[in-house]
NUKE-391279 format. One record per atom (N, C-alpha, C, O): residue number from 0; chain; atom name; z, y, x. Coordinates in Angstrom, 3 decimals, always signed. Layout:
N
NUM; A; CA; Z; Y; X $
...
This chain:
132
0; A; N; +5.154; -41.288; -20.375 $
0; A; CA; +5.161; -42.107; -19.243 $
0; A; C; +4.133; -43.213; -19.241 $
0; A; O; +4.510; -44.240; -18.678 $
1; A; N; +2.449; -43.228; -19.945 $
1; A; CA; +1.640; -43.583; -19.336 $
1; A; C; +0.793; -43.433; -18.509 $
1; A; O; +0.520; -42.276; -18.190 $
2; A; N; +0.253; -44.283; -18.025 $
2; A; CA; -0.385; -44.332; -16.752 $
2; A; C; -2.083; -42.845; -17.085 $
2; A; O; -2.484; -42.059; -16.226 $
3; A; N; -2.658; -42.982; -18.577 $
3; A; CA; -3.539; -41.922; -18.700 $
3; A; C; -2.686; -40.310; -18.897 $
3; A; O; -3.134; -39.225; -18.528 $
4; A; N; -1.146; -40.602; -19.693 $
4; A; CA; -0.926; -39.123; -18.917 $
4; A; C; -0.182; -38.911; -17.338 $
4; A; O; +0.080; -37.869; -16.737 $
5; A; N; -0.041; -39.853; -17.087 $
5; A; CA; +0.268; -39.428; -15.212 $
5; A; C; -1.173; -39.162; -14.768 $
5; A; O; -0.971; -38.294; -13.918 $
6; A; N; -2.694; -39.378; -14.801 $
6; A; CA; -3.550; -39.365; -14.195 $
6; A; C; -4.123; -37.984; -14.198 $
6; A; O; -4.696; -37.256; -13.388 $
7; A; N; -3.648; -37.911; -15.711 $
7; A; CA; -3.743; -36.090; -16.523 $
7; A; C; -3.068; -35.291; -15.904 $
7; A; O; -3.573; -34.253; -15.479 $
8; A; N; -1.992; -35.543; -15.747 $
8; A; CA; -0.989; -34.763; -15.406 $
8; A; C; -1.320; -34.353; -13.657 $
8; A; O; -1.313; -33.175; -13.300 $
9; A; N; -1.557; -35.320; -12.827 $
9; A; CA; -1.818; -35.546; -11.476 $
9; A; C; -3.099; -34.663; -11.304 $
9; A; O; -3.242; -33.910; -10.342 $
10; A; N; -4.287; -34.852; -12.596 $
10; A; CA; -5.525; -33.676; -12.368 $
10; A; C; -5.342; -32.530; -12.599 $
10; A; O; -6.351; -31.825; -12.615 $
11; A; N; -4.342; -32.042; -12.802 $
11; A; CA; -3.701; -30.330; -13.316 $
11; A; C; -3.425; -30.185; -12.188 $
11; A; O; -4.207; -29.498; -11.531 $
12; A; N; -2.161; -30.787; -11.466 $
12; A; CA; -1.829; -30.559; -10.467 $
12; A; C; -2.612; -30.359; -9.317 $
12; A; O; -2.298; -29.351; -8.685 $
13; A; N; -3.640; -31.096; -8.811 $
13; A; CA; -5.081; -30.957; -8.094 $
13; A; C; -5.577; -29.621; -8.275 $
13; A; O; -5.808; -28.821; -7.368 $
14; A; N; -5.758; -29.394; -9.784 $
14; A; CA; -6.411; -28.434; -10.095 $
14; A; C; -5.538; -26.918; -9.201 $
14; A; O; -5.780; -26.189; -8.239 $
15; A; N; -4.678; -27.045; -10.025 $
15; A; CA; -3.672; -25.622; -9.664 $
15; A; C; -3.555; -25.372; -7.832 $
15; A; O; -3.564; -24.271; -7.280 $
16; A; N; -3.427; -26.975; -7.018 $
16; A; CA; -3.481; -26.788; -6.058 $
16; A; C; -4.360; -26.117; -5.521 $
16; A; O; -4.110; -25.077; -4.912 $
17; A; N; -6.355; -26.948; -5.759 $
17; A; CA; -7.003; -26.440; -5.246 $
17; A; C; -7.623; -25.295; -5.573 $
17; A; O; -8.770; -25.250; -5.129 $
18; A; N; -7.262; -24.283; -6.232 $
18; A; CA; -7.727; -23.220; -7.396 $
18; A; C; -6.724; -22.015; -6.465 $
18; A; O; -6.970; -20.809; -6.487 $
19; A; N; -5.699; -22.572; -5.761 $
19; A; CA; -4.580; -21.046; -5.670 $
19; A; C; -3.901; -20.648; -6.631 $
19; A; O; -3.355; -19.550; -6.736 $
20; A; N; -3.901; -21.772; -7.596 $
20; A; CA; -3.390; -20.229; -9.243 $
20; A; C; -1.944; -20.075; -8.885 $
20; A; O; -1.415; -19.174; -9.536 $
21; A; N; -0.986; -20.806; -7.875 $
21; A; CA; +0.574; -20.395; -7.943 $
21; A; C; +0.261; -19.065; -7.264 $
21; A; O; +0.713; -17.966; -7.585 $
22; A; N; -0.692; -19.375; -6.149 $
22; A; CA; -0.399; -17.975; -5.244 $
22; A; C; -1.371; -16.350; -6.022 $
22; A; O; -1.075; -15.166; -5.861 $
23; A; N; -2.513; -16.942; -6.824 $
23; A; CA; -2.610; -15.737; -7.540 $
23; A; C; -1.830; -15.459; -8.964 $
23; A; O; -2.033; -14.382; -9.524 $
24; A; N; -0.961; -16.399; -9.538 $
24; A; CA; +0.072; -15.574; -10.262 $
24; A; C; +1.041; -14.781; -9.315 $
24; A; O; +1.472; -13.688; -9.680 $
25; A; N; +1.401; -15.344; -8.054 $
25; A; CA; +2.087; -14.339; -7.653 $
25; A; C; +1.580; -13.244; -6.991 $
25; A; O; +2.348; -12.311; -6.755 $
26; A; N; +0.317; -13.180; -6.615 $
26; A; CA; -0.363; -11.710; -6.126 $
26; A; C; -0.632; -10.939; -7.468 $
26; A; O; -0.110; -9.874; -7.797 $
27; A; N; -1.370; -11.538; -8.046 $
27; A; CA; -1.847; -11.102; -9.617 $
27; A; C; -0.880; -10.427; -10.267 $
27; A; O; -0.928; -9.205; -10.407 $
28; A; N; +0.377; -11.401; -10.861 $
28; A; CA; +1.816; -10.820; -11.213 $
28; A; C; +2.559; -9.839; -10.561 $
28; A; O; +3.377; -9.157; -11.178 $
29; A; N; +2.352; -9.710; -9.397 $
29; A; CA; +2.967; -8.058; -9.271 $
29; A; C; +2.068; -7.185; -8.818 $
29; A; O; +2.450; -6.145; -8.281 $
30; A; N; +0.743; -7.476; -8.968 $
30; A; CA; -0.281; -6.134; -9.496 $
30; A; C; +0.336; -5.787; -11.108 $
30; A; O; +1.030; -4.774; -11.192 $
31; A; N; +0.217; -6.194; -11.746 $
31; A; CA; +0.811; -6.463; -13.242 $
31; A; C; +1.924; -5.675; -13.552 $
31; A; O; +1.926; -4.815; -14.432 $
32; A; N; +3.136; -6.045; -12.634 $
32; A; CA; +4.217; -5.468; -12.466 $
32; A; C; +4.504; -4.661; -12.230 $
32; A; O; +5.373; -3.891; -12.639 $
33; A; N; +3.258; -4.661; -10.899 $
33; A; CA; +3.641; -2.667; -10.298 $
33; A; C; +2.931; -1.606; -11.960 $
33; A; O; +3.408; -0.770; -12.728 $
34; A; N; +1.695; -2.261; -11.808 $
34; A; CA; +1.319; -1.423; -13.044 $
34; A; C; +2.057; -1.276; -14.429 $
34; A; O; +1.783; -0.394; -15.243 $
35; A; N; +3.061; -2.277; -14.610 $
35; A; CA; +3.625; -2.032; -16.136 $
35; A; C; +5.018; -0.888; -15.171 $
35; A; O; +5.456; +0.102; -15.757 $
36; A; N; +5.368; -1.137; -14.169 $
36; A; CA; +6.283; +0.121; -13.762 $
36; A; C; +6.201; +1.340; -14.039 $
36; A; O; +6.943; +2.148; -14.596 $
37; A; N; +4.326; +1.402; -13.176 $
37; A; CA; +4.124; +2.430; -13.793 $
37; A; C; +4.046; +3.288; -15.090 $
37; A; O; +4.468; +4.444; -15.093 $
38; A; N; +3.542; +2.750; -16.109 $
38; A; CA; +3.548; +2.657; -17.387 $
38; A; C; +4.700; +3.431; -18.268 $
38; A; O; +4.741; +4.327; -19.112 $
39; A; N; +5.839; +2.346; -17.408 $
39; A; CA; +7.392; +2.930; -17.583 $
39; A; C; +7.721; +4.101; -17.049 $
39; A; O; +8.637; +4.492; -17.772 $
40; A; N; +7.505; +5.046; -16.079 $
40; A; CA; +7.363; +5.694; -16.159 $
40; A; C; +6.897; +6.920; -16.945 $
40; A; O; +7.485; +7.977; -17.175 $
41; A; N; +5.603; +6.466; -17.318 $
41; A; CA; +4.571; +7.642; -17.965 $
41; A; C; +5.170; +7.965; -19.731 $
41; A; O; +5.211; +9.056; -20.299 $
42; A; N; +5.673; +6.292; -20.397 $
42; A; CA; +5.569; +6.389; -21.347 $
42; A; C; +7.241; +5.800; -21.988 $
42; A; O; +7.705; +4.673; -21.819 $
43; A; N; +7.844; +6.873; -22.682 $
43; A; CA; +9.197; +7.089; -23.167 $
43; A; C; +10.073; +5.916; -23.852 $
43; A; O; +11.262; +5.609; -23.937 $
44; A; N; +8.537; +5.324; -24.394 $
44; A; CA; +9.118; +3.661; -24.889 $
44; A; C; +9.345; +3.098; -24.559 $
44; A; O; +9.828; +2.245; -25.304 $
45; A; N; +9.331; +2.834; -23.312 $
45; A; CA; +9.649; +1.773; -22.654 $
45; A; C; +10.665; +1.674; -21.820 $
45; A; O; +10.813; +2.147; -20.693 $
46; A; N; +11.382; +0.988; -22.500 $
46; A; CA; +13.238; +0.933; -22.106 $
46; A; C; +13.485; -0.081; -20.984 $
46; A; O; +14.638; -0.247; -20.587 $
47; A; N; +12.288; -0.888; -20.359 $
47; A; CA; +12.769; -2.296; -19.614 $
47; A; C; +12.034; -2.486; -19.789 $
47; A; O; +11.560; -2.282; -20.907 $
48; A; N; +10.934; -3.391; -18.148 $
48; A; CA; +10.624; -4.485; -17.758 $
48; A; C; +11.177; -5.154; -16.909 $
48; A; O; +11.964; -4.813; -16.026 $
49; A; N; +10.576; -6.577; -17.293 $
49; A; CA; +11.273; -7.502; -16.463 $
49; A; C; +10.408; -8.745; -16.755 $
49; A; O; +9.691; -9.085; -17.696 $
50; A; N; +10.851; -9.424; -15.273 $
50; A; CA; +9.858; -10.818; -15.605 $
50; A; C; +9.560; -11.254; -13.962 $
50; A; O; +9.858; -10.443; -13.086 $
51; A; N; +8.989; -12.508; -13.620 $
51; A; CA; +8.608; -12.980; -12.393 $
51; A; C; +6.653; -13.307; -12.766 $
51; A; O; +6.011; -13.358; -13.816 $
52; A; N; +6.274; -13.465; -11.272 $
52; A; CA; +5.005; -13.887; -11.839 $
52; A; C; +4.220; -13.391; -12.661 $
52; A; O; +3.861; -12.222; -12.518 $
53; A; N; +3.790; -14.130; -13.667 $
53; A; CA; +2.292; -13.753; -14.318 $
53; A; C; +3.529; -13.921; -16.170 $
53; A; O; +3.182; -13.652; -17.321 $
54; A; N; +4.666; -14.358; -15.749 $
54; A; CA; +5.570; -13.870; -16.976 $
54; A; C; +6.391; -12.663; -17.308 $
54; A; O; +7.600; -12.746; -17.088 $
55; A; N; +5.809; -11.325; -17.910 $
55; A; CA; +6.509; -10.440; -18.010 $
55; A; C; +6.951; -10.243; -19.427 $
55; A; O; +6.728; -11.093; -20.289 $
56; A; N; +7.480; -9.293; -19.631 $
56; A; CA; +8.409; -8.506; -20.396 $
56; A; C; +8.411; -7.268; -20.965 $
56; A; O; +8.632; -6.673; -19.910 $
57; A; N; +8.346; -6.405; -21.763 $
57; A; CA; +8.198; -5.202; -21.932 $
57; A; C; +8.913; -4.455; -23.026 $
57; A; O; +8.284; -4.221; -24.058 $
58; A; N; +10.494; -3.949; -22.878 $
58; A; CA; +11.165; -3.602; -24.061 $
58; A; C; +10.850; -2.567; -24.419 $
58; A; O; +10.940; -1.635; -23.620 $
59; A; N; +10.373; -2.340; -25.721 $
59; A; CA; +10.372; -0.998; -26.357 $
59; A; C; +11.638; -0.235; -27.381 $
59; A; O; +11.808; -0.475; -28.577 $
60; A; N; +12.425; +0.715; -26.544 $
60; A; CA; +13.150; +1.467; -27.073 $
60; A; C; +12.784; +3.015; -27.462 $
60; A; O; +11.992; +3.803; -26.946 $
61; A; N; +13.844; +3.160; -28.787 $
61; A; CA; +13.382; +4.594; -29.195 $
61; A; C; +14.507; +5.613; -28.433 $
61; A; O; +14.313; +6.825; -28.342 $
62; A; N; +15.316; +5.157; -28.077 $
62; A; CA; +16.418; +5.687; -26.834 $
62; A; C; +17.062; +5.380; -25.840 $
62; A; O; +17.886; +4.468; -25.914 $
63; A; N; +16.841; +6.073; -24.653 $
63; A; CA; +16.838; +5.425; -22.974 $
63; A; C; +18.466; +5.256; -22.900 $
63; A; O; +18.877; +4.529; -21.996 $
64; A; N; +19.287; +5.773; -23.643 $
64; A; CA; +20.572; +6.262; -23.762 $
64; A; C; +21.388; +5.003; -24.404 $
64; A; O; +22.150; +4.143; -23.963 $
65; A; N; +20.828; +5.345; -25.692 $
65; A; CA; +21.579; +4.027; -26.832 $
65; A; C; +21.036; +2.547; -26.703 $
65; A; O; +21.551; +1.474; -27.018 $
66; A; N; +19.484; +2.948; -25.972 $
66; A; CA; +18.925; +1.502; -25.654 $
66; A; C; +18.413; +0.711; -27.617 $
66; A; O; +18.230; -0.448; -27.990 $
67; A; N; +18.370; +1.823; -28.230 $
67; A; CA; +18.117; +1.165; -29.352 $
67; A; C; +16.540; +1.180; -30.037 $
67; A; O; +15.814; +2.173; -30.005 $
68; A; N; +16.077; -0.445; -30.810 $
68; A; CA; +15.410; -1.425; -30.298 $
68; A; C; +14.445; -0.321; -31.156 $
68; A; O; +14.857; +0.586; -31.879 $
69; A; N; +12.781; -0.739; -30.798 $
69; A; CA; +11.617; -0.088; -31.636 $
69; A; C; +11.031; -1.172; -31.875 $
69; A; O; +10.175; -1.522; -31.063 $
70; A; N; +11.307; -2.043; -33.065 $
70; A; CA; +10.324; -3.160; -33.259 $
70; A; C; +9.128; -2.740; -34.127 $
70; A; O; +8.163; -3.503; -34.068 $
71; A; N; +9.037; -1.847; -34.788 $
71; A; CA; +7.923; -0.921; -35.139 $
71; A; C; +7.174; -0.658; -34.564 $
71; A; O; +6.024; -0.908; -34.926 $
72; A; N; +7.399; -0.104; -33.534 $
72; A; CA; +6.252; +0.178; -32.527 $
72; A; C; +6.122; -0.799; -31.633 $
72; A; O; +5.387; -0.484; -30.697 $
73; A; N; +6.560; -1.849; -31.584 $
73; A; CA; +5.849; -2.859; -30.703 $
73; A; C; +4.975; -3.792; -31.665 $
73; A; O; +4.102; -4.605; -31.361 $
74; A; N; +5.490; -3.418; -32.950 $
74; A; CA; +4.138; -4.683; -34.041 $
74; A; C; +3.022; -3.555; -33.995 $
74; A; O; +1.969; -3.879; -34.544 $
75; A; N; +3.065; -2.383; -33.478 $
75; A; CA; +1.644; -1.362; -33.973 $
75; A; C; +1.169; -1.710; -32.110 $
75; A; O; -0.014; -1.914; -31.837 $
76; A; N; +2.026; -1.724; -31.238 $
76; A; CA; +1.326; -1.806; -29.888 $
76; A; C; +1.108; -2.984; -30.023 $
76; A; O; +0.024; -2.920; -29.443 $
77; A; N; +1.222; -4.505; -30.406 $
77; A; CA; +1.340; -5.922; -30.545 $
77; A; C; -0.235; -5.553; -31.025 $
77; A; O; -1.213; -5.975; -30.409 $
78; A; N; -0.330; -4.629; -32.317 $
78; A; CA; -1.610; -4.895; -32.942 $
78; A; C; -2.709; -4.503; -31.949 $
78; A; O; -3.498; -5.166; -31.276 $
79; A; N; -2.461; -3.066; -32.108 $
79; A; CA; -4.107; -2.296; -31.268 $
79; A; C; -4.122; -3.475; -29.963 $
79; A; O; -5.048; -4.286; -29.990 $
80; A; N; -3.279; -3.555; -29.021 $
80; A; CA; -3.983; -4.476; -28.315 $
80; A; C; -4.642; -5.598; -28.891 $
80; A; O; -5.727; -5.829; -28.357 $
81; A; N; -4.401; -6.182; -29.594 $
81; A; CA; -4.993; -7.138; -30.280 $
81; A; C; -6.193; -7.118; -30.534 $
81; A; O; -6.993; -7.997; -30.215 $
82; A; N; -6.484; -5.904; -31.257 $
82; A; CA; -7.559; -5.471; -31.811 $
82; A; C; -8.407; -4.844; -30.530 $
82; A; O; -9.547; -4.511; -30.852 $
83; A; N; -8.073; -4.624; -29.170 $
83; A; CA; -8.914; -4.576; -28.280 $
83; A; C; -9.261; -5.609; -27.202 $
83; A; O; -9.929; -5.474; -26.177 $
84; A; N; -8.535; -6.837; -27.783 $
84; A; CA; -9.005; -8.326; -26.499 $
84; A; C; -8.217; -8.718; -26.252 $
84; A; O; -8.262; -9.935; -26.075 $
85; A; N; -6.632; -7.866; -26.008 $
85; A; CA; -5.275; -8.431; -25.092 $
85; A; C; -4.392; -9.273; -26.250 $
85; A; O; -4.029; -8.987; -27.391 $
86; A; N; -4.294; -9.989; -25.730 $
86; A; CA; -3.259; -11.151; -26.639 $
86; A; C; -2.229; -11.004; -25.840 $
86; A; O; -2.331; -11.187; -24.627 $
87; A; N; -0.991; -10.620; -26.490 $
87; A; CA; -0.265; -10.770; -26.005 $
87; A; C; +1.264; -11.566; -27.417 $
87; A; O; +0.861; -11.881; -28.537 $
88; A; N; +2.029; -11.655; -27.245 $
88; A; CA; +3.690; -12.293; -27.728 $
88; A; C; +4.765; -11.195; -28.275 $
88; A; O; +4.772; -10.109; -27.695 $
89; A; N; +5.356; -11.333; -28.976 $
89; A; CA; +6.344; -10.459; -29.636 $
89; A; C; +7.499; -10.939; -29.505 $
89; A; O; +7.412; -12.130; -29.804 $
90; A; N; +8.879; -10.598; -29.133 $
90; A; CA; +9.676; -11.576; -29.430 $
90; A; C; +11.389; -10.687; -28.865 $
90; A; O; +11.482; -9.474; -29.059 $
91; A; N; +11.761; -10.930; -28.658 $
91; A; CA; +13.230; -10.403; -28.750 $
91; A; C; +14.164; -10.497; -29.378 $
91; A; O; +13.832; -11.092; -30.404 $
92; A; N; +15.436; -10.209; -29.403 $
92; A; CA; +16.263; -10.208; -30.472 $
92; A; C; +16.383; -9.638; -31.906 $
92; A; O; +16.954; -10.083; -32.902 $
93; A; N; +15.497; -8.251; -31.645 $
93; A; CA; +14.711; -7.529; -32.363 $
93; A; C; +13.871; -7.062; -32.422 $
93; A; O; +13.577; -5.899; -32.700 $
94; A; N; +13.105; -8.250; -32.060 $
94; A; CA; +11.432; -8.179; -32.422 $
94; A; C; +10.660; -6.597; -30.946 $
94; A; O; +9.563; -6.053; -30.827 $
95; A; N; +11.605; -6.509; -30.403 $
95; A; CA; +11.146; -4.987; -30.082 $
95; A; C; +10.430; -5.477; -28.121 $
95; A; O; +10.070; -4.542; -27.406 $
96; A; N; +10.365; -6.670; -27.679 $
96; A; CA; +9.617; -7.768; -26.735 $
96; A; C; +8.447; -7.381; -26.347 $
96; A; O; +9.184; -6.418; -26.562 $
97; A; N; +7.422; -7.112; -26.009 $
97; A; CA; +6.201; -7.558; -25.862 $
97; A; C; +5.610; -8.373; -24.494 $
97; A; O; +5.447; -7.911; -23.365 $
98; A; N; +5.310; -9.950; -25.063 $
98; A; CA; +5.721; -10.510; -23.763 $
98; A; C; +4.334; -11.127; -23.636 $
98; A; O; +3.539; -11.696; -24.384 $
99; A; N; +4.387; -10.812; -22.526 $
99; A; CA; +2.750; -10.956; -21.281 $
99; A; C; +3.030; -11.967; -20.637 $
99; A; O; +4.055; -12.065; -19.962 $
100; A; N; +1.802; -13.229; -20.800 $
100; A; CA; +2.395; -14.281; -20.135 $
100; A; C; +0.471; -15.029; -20.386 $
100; A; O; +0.037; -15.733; -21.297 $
101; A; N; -0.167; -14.522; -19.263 $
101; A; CA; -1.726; -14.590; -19.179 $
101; A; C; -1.595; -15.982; -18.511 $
101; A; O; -0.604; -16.523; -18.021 $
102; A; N; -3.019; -16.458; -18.642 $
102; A; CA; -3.427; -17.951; -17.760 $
102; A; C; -3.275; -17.690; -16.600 $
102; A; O; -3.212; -16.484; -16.363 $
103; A; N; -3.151; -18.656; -15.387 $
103; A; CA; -2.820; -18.616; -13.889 $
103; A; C; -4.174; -18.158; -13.531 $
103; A; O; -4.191; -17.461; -12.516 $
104; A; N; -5.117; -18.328; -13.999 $
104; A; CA; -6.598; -17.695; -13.759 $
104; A; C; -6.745; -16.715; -13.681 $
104; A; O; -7.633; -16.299; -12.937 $
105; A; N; -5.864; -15.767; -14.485 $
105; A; CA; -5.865; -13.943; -14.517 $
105; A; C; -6.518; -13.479; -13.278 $
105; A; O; -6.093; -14.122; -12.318 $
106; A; N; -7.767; -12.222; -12.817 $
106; A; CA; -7.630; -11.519; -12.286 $
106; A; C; -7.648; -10.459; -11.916 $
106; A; O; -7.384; -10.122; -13.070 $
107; A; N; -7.721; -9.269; -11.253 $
107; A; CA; -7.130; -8.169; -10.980 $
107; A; C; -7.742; -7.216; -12.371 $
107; A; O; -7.226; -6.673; -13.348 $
108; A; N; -9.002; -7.360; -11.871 $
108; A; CA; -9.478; -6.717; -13.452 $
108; A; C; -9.332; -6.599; -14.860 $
108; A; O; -9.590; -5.662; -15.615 $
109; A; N; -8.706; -8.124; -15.136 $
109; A; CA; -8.721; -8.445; -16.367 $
109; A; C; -7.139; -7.604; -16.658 $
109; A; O; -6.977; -6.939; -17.681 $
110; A; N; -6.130; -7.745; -15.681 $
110; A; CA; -4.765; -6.700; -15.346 $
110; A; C; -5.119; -5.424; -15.469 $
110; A; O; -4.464; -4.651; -16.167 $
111; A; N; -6.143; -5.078; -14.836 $
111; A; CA; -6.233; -3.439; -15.334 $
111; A; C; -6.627; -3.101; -16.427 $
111; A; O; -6.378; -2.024; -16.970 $
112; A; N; -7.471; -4.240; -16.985 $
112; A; CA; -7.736; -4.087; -18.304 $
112; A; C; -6.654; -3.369; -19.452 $
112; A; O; -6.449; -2.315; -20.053 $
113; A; N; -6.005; -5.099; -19.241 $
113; A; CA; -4.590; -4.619; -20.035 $
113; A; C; -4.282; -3.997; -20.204 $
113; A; O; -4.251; -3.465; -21.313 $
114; A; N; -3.560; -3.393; -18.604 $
114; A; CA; -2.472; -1.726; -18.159 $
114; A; C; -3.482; -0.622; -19.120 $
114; A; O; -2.995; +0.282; -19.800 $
115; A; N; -4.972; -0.905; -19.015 $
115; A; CA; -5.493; +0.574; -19.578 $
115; A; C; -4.828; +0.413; -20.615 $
115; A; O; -3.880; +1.152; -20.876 $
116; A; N; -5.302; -0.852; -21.609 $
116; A; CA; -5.326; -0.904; -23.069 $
116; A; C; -3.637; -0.392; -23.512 $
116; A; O; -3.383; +0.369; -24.445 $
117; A; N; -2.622; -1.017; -22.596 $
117; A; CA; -1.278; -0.756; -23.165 $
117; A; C; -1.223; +0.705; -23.156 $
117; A; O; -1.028; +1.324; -24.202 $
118; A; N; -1.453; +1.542; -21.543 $
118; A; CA; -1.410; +2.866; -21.880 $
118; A; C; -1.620; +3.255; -22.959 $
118; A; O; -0.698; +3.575; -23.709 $
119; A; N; -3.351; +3.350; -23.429 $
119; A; CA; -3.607; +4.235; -24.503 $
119; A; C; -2.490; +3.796; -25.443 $
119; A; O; -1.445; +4.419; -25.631 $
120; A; N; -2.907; +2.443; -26.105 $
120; A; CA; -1.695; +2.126; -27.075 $
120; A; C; -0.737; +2.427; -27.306 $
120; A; O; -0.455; +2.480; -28.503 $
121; A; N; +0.222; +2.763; -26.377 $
121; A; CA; +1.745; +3.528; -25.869 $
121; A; C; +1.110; +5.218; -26.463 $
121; A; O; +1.500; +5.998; -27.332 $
122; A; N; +0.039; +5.227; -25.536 $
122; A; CA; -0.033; +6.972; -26.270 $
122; A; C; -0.343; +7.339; -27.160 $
122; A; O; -0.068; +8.465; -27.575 $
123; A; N; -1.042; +6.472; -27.764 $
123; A; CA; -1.125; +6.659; -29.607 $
123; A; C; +0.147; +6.465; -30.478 $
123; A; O; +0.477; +7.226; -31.388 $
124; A; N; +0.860; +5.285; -30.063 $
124; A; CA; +1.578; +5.596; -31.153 $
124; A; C; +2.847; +6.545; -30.707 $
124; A; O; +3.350; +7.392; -31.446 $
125; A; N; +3.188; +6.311; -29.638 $
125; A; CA; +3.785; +7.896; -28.886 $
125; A; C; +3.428; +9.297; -29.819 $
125; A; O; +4.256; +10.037; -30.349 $
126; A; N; +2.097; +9.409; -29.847 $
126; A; CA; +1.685; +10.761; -30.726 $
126; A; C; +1.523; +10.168; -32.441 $
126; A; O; +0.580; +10.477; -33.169 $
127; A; N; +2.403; +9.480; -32.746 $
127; A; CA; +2.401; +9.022; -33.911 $
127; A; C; +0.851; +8.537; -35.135 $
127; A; O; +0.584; +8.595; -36.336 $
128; A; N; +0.186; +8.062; -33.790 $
128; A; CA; -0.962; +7.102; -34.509 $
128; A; C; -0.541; +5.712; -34.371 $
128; A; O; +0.615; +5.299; -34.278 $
129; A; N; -1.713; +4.990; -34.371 $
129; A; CA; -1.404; +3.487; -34.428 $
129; A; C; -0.597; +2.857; -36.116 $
129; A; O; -0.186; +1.700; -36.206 $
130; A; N; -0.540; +3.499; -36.866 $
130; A; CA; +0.472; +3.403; -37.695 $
130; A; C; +0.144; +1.805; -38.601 $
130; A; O; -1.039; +1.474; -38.523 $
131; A; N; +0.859; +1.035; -39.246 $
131; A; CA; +0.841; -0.331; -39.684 $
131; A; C; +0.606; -0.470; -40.747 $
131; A; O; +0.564; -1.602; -41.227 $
């Protein structure tokens, strides 16, 4: 509650205003969304997304049935993305999370980026590469 961080605080706010970033996390974030849907679809691991905005979610299960957790394969998908640019978060109850939560700056491209990189990733270790 000083006056140099209210002035700080007040130039973020400016910023975010005049920038759009609420309204492109929310255009941005469900480009994101639709694409990790898709994803879910294509690829068996993935037991659940969920999330608002430019904060998502991505559970990896080894069964759609039992719902039981793959934290293995989310530290080998955690990695290769890593190792190709995407930073992304790990986290869950059992580790089995992978949580996407990009700058309000994100745009569309840098999202497809991702979606590619997770695909392959998903399909490697799907075909039992990626290994740790």
């Amino acid at each position: 509650g000083n006056p140099v961080s209210m002035a700080q605080g007040l130039a973020v706010l400016e910023v975010i205003e005049k920038e759009g970033l609420q309204e492109n996390a929310r255009l941005v974030g469900g480009h994101f969304k639709a694409g990790l849907e898709k994803l879910m679809g294509a690829h068996p691991l993935i037991g659940d997304m969920r999330g608002q905005g430019l904060m998502l979610g991505v559970e990896l299960v080894l069964d759609h049935q039992t719902k039981e957790p793959a934290p293995a394969q989310t530290a080998r998908l955690w990695e290769y993305a890593r190792q190709q640019g995407v930073l992304t978060g790990k986290g869950g109850l059992h580790g089995n999370v992978l949580r996407l939560k990009p700058p309000l700056c994100i745009t569309r491209e840098d999202v497809d980026f991702a979606l590619e990189v997770l695909d392959e990733g998903l399909g490697k270790i799907e075909a039992g590469g990626c290994q740790s």
